[in-house]
KOLZA-495285 format. One record per residue (C-alpha): residue in one letter; x, y, z; residue number from 0. Coordinates in nm, 3 decimals, m for minus. Last residue first. Layout:
// KOLZA-495285
+---------+---------+---------+---------+-----+
: residuo :       u :       v :       w : num :
+---------+---------+---------+---------+-----+
:       a :       X :       Y :       Z : NUM :
...
+---------+---------+---------+---------+-----+
***
This chain:
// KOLZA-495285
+---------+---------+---------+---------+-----+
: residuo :       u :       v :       w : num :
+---------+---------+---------+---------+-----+
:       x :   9.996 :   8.819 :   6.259 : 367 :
:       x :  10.276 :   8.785 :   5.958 : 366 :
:       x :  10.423 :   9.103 :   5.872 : 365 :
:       x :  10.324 :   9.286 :   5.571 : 364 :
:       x :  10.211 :   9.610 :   5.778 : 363 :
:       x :  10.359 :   9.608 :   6.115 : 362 :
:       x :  10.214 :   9.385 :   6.370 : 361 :
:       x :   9.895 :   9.434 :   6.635 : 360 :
:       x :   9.851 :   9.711 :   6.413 : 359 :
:       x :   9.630 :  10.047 :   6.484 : 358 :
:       x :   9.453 :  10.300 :   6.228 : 357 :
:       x :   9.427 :  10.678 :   6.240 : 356 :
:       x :   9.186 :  10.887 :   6.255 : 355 :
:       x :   9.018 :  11.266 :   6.217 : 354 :
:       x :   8.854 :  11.539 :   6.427 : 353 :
:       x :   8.812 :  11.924 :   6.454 : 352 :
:       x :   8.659 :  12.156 :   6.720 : 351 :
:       x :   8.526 :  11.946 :   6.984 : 350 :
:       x :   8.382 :  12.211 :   7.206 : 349 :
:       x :   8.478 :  12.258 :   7.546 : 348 :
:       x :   8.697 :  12.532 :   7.575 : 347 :
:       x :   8.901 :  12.405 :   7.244 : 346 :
:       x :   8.864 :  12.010 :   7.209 : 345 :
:       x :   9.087 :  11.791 :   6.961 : 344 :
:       x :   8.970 :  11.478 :   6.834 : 343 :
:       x :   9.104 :  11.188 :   6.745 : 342 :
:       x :   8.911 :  10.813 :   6.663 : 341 :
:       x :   9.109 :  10.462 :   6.654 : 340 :
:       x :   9.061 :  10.223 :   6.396 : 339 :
:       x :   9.127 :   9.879 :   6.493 : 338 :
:       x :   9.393 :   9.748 :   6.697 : 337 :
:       x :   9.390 :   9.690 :   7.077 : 336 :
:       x :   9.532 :   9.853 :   7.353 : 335 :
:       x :   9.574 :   9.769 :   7.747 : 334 :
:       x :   9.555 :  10.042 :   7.957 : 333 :
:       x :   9.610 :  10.127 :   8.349 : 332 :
:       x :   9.939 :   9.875 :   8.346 : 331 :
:       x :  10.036 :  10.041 :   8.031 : 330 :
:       x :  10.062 :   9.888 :   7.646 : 329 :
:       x :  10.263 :  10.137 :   7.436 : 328 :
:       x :  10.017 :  10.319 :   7.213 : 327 :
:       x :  10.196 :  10.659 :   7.278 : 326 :
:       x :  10.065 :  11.027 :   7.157 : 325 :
:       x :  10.302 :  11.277 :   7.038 : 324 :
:       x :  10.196 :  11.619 :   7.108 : 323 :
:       x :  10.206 :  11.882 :   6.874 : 322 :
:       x :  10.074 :  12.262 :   6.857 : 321 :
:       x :  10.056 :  12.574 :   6.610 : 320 :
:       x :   9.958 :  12.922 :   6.739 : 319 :
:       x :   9.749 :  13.138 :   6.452 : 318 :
:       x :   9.639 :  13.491 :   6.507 : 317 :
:       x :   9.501 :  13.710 :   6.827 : 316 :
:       x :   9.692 :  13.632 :   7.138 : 315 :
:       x :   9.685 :  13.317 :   7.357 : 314 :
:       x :   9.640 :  13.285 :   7.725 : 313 :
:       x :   9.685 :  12.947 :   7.805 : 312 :
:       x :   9.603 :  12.606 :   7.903 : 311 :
:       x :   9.745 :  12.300 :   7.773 : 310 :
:       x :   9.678 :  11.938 :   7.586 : 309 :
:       x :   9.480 :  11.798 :   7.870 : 308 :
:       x :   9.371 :  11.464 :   7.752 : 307 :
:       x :   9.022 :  11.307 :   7.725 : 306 :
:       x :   8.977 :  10.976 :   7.720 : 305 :
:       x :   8.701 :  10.777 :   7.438 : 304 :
:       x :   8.593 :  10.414 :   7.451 : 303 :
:       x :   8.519 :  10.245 :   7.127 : 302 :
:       x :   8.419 :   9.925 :   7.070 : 301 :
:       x :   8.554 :   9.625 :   6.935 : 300 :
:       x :   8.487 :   9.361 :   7.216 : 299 :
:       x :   8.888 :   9.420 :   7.326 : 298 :
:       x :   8.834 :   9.788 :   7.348 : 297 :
:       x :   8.968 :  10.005 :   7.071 : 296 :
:       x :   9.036 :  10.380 :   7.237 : 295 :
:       x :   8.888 :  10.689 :   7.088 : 294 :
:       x :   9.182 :  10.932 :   7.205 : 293 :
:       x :   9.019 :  11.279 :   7.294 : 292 :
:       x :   9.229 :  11.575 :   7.264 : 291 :
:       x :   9.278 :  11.878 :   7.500 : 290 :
:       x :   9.263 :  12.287 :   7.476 : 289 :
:       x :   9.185 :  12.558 :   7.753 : 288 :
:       x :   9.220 :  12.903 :   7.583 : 287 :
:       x :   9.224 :  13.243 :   7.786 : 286 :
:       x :   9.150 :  13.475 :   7.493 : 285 :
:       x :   9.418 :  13.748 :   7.375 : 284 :
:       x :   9.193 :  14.056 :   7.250 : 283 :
:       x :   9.067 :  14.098 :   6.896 : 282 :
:       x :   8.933 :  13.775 :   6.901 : 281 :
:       x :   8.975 :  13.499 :   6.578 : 280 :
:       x :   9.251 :  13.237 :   6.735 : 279 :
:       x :   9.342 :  12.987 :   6.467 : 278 :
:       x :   9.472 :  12.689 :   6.658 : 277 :
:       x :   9.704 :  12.542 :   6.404 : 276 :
:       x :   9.787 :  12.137 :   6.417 : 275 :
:       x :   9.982 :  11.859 :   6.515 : 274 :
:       x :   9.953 :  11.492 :   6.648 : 273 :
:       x :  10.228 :  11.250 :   6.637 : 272 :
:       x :  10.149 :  10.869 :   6.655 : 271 :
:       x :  10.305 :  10.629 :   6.863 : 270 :
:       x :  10.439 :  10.276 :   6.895 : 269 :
:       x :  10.378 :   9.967 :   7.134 : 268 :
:       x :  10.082 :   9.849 :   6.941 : 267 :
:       x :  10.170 :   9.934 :   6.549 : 266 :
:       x :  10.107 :  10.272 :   6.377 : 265 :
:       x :   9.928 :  10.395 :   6.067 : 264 :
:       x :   9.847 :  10.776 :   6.022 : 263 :
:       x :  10.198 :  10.836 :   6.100 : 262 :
:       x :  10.148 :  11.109 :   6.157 : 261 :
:       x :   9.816 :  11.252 :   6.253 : 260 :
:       x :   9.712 :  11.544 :   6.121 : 259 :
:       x :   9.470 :  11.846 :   6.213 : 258 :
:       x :   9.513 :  12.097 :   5.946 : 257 :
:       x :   9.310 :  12.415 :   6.100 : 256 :
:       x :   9.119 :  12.428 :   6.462 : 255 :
:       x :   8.931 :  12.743 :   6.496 : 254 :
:       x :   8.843 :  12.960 :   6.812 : 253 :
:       x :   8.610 :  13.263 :   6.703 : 252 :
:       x :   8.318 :  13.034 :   6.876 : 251 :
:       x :   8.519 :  12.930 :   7.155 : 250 :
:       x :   8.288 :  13.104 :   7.368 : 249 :
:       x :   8.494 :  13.203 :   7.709 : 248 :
:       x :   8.709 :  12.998 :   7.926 : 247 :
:       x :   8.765 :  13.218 :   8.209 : 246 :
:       x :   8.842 :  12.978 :   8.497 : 245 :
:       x :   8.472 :  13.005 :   8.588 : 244 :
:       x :   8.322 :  13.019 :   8.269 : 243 :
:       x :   8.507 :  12.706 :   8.191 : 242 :
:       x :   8.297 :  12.504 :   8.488 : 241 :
:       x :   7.962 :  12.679 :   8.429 : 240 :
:       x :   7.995 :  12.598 :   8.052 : 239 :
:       x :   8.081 :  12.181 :   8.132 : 238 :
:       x :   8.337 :  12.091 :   7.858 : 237 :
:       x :   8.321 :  11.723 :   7.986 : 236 :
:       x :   8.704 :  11.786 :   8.078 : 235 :
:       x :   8.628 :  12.109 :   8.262 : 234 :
:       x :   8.356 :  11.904 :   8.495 : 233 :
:       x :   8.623 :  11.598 :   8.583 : 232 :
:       x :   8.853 :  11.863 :   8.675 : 231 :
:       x :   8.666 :  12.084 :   8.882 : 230 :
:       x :   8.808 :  11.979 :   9.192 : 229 :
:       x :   9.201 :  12.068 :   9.100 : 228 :
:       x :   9.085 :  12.414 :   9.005 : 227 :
:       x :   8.921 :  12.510 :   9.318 : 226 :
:       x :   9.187 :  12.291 :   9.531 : 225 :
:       x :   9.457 :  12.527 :   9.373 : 224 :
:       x :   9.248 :  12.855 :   9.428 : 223 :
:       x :   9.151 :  12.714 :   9.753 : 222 :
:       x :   9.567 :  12.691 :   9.869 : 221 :
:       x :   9.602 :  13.079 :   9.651 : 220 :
:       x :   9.333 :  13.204 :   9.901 : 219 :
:       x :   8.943 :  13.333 :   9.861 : 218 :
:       x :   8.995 :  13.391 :   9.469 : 217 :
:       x :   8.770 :  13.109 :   9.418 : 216 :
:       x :   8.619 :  12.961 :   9.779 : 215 :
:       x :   8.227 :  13.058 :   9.684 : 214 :
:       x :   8.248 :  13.007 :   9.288 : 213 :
:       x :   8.445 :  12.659 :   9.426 : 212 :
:       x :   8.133 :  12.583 :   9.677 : 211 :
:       x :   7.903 :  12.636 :   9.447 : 210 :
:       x :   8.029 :  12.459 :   9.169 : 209 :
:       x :   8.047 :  12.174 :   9.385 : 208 :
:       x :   7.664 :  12.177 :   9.460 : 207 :
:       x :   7.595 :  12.198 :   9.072 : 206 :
:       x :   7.792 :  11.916 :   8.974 : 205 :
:       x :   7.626 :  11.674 :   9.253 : 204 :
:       x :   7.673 :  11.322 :   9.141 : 203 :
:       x :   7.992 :  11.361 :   8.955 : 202 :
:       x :   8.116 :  11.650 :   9.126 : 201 :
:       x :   8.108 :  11.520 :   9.483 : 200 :
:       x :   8.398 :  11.304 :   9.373 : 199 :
:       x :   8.539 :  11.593 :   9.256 : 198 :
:       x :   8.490 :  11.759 :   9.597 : 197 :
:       x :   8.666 :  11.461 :   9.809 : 196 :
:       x :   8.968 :  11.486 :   9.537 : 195 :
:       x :   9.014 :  11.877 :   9.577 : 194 :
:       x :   9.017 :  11.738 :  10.010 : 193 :
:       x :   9.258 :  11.473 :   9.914 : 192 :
:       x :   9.503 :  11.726 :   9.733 : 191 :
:       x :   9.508 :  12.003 :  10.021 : 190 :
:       x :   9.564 :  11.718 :  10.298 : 189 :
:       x :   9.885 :  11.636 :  10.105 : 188 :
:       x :   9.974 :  11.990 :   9.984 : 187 :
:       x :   9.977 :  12.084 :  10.367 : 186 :
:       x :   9.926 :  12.392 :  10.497 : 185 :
:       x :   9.569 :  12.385 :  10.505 : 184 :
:       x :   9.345 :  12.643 :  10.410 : 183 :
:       x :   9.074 :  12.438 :  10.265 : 182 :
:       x :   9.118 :  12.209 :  10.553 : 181 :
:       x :   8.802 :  12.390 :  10.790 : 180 :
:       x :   8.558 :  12.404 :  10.471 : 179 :
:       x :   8.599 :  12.031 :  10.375 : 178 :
:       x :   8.514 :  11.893 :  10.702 : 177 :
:       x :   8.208 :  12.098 :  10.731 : 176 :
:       x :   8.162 :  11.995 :  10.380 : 175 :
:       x :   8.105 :  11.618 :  10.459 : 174 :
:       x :   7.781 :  11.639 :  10.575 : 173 :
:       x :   7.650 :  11.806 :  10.265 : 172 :
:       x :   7.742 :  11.510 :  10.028 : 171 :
:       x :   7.360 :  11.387 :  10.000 : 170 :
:       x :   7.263 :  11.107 :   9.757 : 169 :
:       x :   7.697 :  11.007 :   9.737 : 168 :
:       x :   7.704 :  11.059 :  10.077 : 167 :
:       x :   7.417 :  10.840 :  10.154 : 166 :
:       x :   7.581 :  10.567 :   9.902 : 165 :
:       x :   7.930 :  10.570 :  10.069 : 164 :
:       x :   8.118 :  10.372 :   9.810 : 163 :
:       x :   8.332 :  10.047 :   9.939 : 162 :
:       x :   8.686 :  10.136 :   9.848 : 161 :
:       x :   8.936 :  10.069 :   9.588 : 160 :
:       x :   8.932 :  10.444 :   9.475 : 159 :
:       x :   8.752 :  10.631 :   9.708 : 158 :
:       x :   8.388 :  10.723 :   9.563 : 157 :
:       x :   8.191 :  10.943 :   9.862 : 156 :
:       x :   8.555 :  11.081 :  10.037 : 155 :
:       x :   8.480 :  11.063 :  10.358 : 154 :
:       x :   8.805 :  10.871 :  10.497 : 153 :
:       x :   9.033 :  11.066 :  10.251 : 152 :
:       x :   8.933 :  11.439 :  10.452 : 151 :
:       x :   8.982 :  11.338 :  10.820 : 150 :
:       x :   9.286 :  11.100 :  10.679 : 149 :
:       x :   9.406 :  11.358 :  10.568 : 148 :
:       x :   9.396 :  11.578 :  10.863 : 147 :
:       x :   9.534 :  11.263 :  11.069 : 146 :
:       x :   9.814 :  11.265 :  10.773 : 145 :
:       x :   9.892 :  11.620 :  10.858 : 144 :
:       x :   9.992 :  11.554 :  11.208 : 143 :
:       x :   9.910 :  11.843 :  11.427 : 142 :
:       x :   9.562 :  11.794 :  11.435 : 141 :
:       x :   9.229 :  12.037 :  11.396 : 140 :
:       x :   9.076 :  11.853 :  11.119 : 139 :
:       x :   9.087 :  11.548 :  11.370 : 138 :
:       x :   8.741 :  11.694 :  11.495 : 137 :
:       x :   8.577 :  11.673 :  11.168 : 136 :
:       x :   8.639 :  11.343 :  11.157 : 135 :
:       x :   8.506 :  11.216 :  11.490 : 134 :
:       x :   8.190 :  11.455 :  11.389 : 133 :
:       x :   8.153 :  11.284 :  11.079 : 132 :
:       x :   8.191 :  10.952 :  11.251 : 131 :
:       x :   7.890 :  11.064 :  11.502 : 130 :
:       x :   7.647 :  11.198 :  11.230 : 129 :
:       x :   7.682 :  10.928 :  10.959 : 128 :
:       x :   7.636 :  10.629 :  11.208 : 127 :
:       x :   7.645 :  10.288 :  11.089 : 126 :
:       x :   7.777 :  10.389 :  10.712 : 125 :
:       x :   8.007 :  10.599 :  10.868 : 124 :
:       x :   8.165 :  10.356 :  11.052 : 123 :
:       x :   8.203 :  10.121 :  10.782 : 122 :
:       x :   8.401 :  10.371 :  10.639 : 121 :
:       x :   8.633 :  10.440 :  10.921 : 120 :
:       x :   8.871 :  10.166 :  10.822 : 119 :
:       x :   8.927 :  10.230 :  10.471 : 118 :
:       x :   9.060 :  10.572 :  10.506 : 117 :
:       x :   9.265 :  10.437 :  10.795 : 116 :
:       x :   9.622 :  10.527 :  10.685 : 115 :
:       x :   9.911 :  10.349 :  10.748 : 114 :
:       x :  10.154 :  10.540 :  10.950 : 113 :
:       x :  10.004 :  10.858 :  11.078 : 112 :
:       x :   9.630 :  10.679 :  11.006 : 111 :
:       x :   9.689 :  10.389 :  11.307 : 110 :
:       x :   9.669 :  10.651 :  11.614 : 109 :
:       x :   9.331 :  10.835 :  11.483 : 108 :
:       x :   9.179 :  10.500 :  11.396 : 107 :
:       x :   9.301 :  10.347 :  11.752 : 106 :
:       x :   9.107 :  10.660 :  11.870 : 105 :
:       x :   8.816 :  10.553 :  11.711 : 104 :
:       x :   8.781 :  10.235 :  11.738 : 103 :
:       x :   8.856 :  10.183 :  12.123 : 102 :
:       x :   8.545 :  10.389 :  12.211 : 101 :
:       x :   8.381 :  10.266 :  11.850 : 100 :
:       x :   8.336 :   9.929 :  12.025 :  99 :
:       x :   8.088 :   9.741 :  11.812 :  98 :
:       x :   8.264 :   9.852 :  11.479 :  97 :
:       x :   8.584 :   9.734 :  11.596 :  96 :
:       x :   8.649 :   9.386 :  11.438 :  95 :
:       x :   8.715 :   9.396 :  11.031 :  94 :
:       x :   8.739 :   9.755 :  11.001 :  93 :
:       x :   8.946 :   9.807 :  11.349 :  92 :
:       x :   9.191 :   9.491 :  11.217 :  91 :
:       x :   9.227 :   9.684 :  10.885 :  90 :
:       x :   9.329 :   9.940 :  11.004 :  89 :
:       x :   9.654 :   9.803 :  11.164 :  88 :
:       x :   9.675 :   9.501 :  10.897 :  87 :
:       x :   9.811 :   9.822 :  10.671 :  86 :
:       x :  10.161 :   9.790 :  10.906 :  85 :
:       x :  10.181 :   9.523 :  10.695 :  84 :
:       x :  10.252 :   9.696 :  10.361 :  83 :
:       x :  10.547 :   9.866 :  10.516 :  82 :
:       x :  10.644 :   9.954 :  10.837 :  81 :
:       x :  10.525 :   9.904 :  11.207 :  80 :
:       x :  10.712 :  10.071 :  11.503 :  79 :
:       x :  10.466 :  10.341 :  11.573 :  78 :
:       x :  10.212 :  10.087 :  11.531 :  77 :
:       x :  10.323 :   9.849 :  11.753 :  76 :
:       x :  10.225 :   9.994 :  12.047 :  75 :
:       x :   9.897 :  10.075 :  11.953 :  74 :
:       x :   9.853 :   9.714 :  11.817 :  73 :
:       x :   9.929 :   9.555 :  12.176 :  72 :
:       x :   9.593 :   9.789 :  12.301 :  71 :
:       x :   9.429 :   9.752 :  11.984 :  70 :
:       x :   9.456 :   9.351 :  12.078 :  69 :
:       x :   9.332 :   9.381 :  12.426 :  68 :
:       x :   9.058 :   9.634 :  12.345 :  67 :
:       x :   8.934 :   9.334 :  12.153 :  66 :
:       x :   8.931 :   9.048 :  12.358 :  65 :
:       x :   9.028 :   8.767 :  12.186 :  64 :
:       x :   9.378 :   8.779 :  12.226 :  63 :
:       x :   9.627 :   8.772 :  11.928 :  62 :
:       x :   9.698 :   8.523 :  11.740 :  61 :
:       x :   9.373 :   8.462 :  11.519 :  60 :
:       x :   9.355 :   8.847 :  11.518 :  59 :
:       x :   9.680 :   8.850 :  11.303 :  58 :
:       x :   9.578 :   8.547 :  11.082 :  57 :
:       x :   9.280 :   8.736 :  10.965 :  56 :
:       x :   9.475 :   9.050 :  10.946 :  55 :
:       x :   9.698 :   8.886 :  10.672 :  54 :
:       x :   9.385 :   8.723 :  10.504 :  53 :
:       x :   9.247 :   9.050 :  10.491 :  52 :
:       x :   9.581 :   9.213 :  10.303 :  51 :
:       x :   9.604 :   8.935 :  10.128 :  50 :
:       x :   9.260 :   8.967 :   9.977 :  49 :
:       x :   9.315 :   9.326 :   9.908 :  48 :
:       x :   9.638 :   9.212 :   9.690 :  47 :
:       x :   9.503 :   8.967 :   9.520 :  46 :
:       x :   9.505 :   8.581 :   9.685 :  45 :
:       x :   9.801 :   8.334 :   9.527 :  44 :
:       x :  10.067 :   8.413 :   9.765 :  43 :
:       x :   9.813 :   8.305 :  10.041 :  42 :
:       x :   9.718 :   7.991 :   9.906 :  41 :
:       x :  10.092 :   7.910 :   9.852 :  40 :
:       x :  10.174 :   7.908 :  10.248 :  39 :
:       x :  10.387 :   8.226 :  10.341 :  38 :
:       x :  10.154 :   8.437 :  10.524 :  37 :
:       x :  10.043 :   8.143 :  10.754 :  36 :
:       x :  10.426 :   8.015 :  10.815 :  35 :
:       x :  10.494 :   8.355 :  10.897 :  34 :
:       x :  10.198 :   8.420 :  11.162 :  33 :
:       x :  10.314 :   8.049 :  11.305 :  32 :
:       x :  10.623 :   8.166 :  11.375 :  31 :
:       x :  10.579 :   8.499 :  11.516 :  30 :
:       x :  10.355 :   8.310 :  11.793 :  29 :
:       x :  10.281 :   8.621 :  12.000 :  28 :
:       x :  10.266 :   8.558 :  12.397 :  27 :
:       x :  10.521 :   8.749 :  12.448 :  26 :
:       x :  10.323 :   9.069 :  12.312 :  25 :
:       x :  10.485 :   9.410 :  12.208 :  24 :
:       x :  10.799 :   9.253 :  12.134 :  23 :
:       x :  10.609 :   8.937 :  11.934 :  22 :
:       x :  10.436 :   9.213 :  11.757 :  21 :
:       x :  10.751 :   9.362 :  11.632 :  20 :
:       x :  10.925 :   9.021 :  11.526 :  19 :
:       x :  10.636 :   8.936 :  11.342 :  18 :
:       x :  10.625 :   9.212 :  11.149 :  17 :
:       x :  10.989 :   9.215 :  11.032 :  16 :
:       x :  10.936 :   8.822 :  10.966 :  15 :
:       x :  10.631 :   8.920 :  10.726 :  14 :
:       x :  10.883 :   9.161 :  10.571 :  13 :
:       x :  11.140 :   8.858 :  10.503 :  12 :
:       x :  10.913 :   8.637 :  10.390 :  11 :
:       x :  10.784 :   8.896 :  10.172 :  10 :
:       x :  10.447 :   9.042 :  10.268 :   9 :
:       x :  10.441 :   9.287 :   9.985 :   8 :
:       x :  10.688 :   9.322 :   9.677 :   7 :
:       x :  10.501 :   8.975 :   9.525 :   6 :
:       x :  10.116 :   9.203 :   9.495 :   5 :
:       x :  10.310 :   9.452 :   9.236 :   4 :
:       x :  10.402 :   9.157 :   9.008 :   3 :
:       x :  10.729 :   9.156 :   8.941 :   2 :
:       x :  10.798 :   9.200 :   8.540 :   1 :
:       x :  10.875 :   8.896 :   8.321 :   0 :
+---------+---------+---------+---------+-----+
***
């Protein structure tokens, strides 16, 4: 049976790690006592978040009470702090700093180069929107790329796993100031969370983001990059502003011949191929931007449709033919179910040509 991904974090043995570090930082640490508390049944049986909490829970229990105190132990043992644990870091300033954001905030600037505080600063901003977005917008300026990052990540309006910011999500504008000074950034890691923070802002504010990647296209290859990366959500709902802007023109005299699926039958854990001809009907090549849709069986029966990207290119006048093999092999993002799944494929936008195929639990003939 496969590891669960919780079991490879606080291990006995990493817990010990921990311990050991704290105790160095602070005599007064009991190491043993943290240990026994992370390794007591209830807490192997919490989810991951939950253990993280729990973790930090038992942290501040043995630490002292006074909270510039603790962050003052915990900013010497960050530097020294590895793994999932070092995460209790943060999470100690989400759980107990908001009243002092003088130690908060700093600590928060410390913490992110080794375990970063995207979580930590959130309820922050939800006290004060104007004074933790100026707190991040100053880190845009610092040496370490994950403090950038973390500048970017911390304001992000939907982070995965995270408490949404529901002012941000009504009014993203504060955040852009942020946004505008890492555009440029050397780093591919800050680059990638600020193309994230925008498509976030996409799905709420389509429009605004649009603006800003009409205004930052063509401005640098880094923008160029977080242009395309932001729009992603937009492109795959076919949005006309969105295509326009990459160069997707009217697919009108784009034509999708002899779509098949084989086999047109397949069992959980298998695959189906996919092929057919993209007829292009321009005189001049056409910049062509082509995915498929997989009408996935839910458990209750229903449908639930995901686009794929298929591939983008610029394709000269005539027929191009194109395959892609498409797994049902159970993922830890997707569970599948049999029933009668729906295929599309999608040139710039427009679902061009569509057909089916049916799922097995079992092969055909075999008992179920």
């Amino acid at each position: 049976m496969a590891e669960r991904l919780k079991d490879l974090y606080f291990t006995k043995e990493s817990t010990r790690t921990f311990a050991g570090v704290v105790k160095k930082h602070h005599r007064g640490f009991d190491d043993t006592e943290f240990v026994r508390l992370l390794t007591e049944d209830s807490f192997r049986e919490l989810e991951f978040k939950a253990m993280s909490r729990r973790a930090t829970e038992c942290l501040a229990h043995l630490l002292p009470a006074s909270y510039p105190e603790a962050i003052e132990i915990l900013g010497h043992v960050a530097s020294e702090a590895a793994g999932m644990e070092a995460f209790c870091l943060p999470t100690f300033v989400e759980l107990y700093g908001l009243e002092d954001w003088g130690t908060s905030l700093p600590a928060m600037a410390l913490f992110t180069k080794n375990a970063s505080c995207e979580f930590a600063i959130r309820p922050f901003i939800r006290e004060d929107p104007d004074r933790a977005m100026a707190y991040l917008e100053g880190l845009t300026e610092d040496e370490d790329e994950n403090v950038r990052r973390f500048a970017s990540e911390g304001c992000r309006p939907r982070l995965p796993w995270a408490a949404s910011l529901p002012a941000f999500k009504k009014d993203p504008r504060p955040i852009l100031p942020v946004l505008e000074r890492l555009k440029d950034d050397e780093s591919d890691f800050v680059r990638r969370s600020v193309a994230n923070n925008l498509n976030d802002i996409s799905k709420d504010h389509p429009d605004l983001l649009l603006e800003i990647c009409e205004r930052w296209k063509g401005s640098s290859k880094s923008a160029d990059w977080i242009v395309k990366h932001a729009c992603r959500t937009l492109l795959k709902k076919g949005d006309p502003r969105a295509l326009r802007l990459f160069g997707f023109g009217d697919p009108a005299a784009l034509e999708v011949l002899g779509l098949i699926v084989s086999p047109p039958r397949a069992v959980i854990g298998d695959g189906t191929r996919l092929s057919f001809t993209l007829r292009v009907g321009t005189k001049e090549p056409s910049e062509v931007r082509l995915e498929y849709v997989v009408g996935y069986v839910k458990a209750n029966g229903k449908t639930s449709p995901k686009v794929f990207q298929l591939r983008e290119a610029t394709l000269s006048p005539g027929d191009h033919d194109f395959a892609k093999t498409i797994s049902f092999a159970d993922l830890s993002t997707r569970k599948h179910y049999p029933g009668t799944h729906r295929i599309a494929v999608v040139v710039n936008g427009v679902e061009k040509a569509e057909t089916t195929m049916l799922l097995d639990a079992v092969p055909a003939g075999e008992p179920k």
